[in-house]
mmCIF file of the N, C-alpha and C atoms, coordinates in Angstrom:
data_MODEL
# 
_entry.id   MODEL 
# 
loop_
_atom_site.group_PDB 
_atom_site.id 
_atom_site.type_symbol 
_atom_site.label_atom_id 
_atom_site.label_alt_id 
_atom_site.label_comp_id 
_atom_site.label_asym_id 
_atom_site.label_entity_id 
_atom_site.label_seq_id 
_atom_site.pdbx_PDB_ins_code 
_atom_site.Cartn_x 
_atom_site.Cartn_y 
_atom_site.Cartn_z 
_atom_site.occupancy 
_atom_site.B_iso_or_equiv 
_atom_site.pdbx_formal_charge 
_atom_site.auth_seq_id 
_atom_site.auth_comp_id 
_atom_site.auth_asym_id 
_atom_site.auth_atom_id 
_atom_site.pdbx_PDB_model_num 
ATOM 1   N N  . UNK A 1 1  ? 9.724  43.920 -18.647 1.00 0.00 ? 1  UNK A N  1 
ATOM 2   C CA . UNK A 1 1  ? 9.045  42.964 -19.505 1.00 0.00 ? 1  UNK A CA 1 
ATOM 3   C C  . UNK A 1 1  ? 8.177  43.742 -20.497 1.00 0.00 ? 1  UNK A C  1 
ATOM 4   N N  . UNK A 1 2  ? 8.547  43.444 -21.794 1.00 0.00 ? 2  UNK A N  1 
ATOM 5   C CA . UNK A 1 2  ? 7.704  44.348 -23.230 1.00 0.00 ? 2  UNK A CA 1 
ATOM 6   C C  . UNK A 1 2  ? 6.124  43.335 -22.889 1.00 0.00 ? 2  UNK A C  1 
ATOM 7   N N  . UNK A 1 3  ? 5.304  43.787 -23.014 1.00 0.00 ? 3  UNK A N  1 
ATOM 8   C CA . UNK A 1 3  ? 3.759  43.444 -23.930 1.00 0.00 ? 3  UNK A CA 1 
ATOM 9   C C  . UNK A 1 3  ? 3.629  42.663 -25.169 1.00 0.00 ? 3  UNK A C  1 
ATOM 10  N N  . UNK A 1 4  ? 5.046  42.921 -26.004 1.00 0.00 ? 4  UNK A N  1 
ATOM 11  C CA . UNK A 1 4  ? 5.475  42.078 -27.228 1.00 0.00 ? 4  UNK A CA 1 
ATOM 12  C C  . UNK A 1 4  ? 5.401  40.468 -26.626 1.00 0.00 ? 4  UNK A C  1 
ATOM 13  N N  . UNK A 1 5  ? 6.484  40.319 -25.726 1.00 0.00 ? 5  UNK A N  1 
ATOM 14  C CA . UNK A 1 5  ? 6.631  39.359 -24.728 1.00 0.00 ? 5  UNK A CA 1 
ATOM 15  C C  . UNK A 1 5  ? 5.047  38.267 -24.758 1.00 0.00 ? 5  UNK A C  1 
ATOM 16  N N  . UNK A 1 6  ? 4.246  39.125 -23.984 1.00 0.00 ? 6  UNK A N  1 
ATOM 17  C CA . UNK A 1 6  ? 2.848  38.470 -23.419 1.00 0.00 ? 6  UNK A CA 1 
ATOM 18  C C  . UNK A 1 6  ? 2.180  37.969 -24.615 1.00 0.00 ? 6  UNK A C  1 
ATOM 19  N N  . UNK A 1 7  ? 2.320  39.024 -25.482 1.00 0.00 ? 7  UNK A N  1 
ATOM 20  C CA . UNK A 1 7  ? 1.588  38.585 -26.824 1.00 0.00 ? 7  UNK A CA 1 
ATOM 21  C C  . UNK A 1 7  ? 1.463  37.269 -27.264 1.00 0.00 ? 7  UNK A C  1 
ATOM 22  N N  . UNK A 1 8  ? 2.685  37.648 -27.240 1.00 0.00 ? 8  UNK A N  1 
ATOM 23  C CA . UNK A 1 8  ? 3.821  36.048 -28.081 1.00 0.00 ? 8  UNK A CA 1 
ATOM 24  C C  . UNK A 1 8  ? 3.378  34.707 -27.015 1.00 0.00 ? 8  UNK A C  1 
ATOM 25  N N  . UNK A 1 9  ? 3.920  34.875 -26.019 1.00 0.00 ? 9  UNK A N  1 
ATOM 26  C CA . UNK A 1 9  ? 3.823  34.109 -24.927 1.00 0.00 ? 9  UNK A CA 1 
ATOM 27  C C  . UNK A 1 9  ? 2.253  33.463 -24.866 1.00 0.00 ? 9  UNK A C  1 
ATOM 28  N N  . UNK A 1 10 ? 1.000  34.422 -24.928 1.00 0.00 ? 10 UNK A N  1 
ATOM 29  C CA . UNK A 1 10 ? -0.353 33.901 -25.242 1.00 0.00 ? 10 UNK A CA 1 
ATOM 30  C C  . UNK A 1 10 ? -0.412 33.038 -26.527 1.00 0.00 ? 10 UNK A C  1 
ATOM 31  N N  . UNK A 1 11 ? -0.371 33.997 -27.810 1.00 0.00 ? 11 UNK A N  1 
ATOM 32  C CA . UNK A 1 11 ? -0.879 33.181 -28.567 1.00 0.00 ? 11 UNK A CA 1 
ATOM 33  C C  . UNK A 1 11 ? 0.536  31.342 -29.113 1.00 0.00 ? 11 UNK A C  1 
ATOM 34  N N  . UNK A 1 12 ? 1.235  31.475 -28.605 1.00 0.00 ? 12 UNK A N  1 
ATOM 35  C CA . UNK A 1 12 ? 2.034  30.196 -28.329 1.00 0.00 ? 12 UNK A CA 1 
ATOM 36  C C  . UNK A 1 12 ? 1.198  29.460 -27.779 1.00 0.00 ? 12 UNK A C  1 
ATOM 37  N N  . UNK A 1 13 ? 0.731  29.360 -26.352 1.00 0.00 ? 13 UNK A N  1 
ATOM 38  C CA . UNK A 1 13 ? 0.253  29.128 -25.399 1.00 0.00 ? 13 UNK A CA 1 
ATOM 39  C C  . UNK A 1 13 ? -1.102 28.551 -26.502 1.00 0.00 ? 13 UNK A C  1 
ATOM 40  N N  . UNK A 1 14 ? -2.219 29.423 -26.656 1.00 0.00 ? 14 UNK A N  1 
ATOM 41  C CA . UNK A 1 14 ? -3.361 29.199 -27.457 1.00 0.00 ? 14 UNK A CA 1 
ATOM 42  C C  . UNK A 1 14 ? -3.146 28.305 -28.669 1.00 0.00 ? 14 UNK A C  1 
ATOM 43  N N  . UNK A 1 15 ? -2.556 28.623 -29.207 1.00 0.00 ? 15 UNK A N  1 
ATOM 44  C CA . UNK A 1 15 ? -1.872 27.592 -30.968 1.00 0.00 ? 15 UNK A CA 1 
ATOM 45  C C  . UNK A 1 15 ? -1.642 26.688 -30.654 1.00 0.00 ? 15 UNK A C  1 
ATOM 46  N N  . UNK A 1 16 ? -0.630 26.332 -29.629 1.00 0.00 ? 16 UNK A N  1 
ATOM 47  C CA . UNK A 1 16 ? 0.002  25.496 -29.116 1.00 0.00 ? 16 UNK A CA 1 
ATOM 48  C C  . UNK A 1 16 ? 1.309  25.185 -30.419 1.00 0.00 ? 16 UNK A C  1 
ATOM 49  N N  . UNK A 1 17 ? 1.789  26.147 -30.636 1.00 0.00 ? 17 UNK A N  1 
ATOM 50  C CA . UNK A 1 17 ? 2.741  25.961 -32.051 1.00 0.00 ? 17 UNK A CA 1 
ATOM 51  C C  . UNK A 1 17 ? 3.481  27.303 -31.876 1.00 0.00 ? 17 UNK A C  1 
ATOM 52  N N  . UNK A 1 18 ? 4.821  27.378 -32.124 1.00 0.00 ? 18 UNK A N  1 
ATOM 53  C CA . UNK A 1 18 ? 5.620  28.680 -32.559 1.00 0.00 ? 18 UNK A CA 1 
ATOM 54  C C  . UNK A 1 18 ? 5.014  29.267 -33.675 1.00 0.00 ? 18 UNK A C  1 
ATOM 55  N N  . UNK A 1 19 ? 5.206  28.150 -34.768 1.00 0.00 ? 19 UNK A N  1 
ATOM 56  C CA . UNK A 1 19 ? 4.657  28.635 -36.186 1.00 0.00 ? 19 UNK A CA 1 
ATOM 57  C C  . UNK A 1 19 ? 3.437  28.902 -36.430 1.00 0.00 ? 19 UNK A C  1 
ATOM 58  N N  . UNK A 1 20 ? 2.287  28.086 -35.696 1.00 0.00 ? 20 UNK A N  1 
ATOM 59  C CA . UNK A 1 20 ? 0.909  28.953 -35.965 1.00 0.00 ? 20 UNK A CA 1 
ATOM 60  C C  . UNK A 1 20 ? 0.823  30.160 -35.534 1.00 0.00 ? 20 UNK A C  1 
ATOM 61  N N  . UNK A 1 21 ? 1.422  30.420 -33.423 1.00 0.00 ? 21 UNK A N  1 
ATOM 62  C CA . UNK A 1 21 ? 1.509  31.671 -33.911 1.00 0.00 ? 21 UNK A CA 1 
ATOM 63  C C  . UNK A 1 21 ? 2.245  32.853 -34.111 1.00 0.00 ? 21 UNK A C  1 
ATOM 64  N N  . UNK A 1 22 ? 3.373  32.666 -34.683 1.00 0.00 ? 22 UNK A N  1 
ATOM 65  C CA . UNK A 1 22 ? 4.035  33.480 -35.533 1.00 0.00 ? 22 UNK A CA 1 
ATOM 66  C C  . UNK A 1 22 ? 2.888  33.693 -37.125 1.00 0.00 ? 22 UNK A C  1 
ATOM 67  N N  . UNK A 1 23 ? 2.153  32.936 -37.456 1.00 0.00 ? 23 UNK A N  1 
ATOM 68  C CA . UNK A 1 23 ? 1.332  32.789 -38.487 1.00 0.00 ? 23 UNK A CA 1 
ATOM 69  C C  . UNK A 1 23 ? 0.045  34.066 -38.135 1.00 0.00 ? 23 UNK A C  1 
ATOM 70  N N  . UNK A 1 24 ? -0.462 33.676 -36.612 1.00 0.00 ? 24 UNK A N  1 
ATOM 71  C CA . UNK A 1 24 ? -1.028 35.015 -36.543 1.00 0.00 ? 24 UNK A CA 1 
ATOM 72  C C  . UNK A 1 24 ? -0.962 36.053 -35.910 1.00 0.00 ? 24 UNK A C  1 
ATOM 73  N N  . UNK A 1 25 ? 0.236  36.149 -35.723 1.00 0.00 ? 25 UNK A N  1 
ATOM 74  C CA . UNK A 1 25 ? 0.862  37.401 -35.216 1.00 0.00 ? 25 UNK A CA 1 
ATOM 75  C C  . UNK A 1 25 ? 1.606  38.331 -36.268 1.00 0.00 ? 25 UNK A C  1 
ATOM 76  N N  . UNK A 1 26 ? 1.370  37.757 -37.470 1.00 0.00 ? 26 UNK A N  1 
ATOM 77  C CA . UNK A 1 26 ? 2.126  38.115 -39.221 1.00 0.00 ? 26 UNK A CA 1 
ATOM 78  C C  . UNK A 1 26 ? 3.892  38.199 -38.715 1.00 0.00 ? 26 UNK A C  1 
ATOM 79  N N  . UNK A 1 27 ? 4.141  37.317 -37.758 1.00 0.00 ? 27 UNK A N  1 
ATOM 80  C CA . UNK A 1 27 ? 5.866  37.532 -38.107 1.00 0.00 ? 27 UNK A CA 1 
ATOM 81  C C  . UNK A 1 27 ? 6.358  36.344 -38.430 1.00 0.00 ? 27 UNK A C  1 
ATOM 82  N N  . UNK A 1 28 ? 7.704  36.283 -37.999 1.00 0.00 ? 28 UNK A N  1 
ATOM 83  C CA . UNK A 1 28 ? 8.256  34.958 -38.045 1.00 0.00 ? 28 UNK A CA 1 
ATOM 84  C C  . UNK A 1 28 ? 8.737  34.223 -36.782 1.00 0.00 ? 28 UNK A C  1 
ATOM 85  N N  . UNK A 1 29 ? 8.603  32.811 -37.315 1.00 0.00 ? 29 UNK A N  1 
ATOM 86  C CA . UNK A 1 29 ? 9.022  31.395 -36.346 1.00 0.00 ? 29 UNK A CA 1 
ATOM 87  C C  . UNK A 1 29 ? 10.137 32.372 -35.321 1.00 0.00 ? 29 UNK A C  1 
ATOM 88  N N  . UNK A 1 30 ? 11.346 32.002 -36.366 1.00 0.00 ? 30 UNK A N  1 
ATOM 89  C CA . UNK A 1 30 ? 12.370 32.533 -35.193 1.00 0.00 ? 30 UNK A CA 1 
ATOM 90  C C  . UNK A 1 30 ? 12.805 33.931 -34.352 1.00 0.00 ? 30 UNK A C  1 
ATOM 91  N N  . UNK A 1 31 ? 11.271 34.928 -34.850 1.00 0.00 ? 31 UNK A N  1 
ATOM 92  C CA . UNK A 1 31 ? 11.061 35.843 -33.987 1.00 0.00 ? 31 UNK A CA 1 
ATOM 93  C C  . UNK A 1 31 ? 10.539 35.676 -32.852 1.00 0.00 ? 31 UNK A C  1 
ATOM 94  N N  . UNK A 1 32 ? 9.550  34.604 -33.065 1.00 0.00 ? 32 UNK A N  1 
ATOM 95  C CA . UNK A 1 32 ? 8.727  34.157 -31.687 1.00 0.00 ? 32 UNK A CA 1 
ATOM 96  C C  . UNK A 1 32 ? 9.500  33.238 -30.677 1.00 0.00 ? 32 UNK A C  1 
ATOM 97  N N  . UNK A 1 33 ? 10.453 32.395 -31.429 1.00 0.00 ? 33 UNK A N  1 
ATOM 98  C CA . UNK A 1 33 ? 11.421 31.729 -30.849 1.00 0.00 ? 33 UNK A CA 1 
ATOM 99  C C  . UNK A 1 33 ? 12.245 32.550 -29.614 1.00 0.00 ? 33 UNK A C  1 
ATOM 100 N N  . UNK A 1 34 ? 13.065 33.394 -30.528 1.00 0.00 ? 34 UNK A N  1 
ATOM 101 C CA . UNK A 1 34 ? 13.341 35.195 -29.742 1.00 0.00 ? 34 UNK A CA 1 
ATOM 102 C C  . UNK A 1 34 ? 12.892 35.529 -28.699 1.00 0.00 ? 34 UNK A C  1 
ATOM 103 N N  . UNK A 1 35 ? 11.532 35.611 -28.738 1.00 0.00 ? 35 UNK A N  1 
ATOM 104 C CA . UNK A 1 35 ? 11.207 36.788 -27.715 1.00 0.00 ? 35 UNK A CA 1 
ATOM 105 C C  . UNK A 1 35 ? 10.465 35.085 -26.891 1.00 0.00 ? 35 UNK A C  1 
ATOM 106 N N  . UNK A 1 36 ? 10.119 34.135 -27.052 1.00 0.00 ? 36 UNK A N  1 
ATOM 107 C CA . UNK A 1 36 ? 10.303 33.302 -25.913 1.00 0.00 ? 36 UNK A CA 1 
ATOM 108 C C  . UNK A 1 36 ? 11.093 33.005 -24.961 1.00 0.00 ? 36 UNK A C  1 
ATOM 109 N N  . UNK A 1 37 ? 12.686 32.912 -25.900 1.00 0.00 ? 37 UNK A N  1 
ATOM 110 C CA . UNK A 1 37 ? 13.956 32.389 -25.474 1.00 0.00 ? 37 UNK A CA 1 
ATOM 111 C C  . UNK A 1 37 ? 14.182 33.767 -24.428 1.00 0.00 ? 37 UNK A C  1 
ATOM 112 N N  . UNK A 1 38 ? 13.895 34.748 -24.013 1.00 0.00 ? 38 UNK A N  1 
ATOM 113 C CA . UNK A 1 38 ? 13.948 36.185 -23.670 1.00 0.00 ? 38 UNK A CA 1 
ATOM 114 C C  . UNK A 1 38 ? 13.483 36.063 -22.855 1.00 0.00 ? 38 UNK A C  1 
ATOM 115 N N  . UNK A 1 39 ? 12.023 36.086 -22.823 1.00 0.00 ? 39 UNK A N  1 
ATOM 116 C CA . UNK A 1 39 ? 10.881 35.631 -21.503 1.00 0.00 ? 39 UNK A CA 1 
ATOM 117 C C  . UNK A 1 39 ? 11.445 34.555 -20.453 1.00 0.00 ? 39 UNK A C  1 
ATOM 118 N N  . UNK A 1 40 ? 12.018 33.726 -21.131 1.00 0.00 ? 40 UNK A N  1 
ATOM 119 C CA . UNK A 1 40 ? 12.350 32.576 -20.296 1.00 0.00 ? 40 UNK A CA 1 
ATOM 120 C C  . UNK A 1 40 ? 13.543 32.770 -19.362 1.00 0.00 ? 40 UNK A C  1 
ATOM 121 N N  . UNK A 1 41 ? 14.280 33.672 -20.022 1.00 0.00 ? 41 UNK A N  1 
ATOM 122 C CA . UNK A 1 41 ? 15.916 33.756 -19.392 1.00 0.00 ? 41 UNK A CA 1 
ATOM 123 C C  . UNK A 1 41 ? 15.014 35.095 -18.632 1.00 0.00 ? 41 UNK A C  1 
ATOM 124 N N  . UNK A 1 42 ? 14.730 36.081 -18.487 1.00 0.00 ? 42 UNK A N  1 
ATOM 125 C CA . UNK A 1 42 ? 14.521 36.613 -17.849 1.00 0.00 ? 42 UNK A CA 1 
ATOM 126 C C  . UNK A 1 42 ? 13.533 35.866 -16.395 1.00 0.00 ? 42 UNK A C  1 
ATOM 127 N N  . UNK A 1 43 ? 12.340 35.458 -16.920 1.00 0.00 ? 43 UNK A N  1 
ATOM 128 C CA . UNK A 1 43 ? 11.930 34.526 -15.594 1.00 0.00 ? 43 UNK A CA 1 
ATOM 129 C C  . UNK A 1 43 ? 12.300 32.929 -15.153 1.00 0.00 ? 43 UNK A C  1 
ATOM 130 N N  . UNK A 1 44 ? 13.886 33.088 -15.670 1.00 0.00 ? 44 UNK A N  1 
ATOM 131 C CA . UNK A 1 44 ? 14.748 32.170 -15.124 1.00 0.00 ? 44 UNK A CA 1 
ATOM 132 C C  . UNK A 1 44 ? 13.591 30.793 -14.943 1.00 0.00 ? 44 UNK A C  1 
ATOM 133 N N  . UNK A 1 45 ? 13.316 30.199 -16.075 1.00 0.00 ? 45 UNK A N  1 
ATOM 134 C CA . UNK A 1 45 ? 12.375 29.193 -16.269 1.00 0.00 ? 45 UNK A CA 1 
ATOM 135 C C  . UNK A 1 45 ? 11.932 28.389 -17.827 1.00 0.00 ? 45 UNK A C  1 
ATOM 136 N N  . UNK A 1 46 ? 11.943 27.503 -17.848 1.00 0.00 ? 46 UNK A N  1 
ATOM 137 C CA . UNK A 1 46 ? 11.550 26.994 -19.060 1.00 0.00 ? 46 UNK A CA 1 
ATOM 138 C C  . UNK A 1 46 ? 9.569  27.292 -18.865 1.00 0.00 ? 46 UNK A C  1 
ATOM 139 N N  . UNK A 1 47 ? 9.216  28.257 -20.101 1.00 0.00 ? 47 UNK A N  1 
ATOM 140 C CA . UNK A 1 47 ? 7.759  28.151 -20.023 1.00 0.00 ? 47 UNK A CA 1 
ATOM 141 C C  . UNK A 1 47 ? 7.187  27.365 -21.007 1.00 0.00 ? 47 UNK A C  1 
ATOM 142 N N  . UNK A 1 48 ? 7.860  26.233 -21.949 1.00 0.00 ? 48 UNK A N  1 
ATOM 143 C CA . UNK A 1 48 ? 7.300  25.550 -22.788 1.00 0.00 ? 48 UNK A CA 1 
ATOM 144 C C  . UNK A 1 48 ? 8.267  24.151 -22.721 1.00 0.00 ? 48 UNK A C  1 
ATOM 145 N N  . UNK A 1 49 ? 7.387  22.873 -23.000 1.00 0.00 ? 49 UNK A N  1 
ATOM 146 C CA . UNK A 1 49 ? 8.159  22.172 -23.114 1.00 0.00 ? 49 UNK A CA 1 
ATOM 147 C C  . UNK A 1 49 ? 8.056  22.051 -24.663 1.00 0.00 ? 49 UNK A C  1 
ATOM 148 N N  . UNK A 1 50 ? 9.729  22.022 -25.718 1.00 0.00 ? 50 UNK A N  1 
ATOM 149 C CA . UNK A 1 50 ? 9.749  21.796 -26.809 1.00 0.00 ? 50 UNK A CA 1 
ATOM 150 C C  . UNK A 1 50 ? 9.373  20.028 -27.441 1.00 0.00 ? 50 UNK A C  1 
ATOM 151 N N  . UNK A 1 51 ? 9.052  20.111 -27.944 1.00 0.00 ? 51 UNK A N  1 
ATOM 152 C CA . UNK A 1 51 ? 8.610  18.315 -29.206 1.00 0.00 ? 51 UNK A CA 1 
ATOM 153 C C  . UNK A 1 51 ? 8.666  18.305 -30.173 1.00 0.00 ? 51 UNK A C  1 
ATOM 154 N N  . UNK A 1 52 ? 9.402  19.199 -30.165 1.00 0.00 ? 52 UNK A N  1 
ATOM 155 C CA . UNK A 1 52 ? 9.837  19.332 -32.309 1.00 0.00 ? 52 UNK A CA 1 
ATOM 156 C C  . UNK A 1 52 ? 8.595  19.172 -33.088 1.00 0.00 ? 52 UNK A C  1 
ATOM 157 N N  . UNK A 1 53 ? 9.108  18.552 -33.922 1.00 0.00 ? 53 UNK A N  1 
ATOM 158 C CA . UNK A 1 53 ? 7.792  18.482 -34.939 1.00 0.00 ? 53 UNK A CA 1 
ATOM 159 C C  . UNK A 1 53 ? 7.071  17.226 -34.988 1.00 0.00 ? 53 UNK A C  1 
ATOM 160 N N  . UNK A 1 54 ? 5.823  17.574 -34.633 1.00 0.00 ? 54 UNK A N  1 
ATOM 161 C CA . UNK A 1 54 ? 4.810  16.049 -34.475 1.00 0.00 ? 54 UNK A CA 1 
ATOM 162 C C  . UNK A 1 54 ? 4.705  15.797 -35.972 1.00 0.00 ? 54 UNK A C  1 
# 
């Protein structure tokens, strides 16, 4: 498991948004998407529930 991973995984978690934080992490949406979709298949688990766009 990368540290990239946790990063991502926190500030998701904190934002409560891909895109906010991909916003302050300076990358992009479907990088954070990435390395979620990664985290998850590796700990064989959904760690977010998705709701599209409020």
């Amino acid at each position: 498991m990368e540290t990239r991973h946790l990063q991502i995984f926190v500030a998701v978690y904190r934002t409560k948004s891909f895109t906010k934080a991909a916003e302050q992490l300076y990358t992009s949406q479907p990088t954070v998407s990435e390395h979620i979709q990664n985290l998850e298949a590796r700990l064989n688990c959904r760690l977010f529930d998705r709701l599209g766009r409020k």
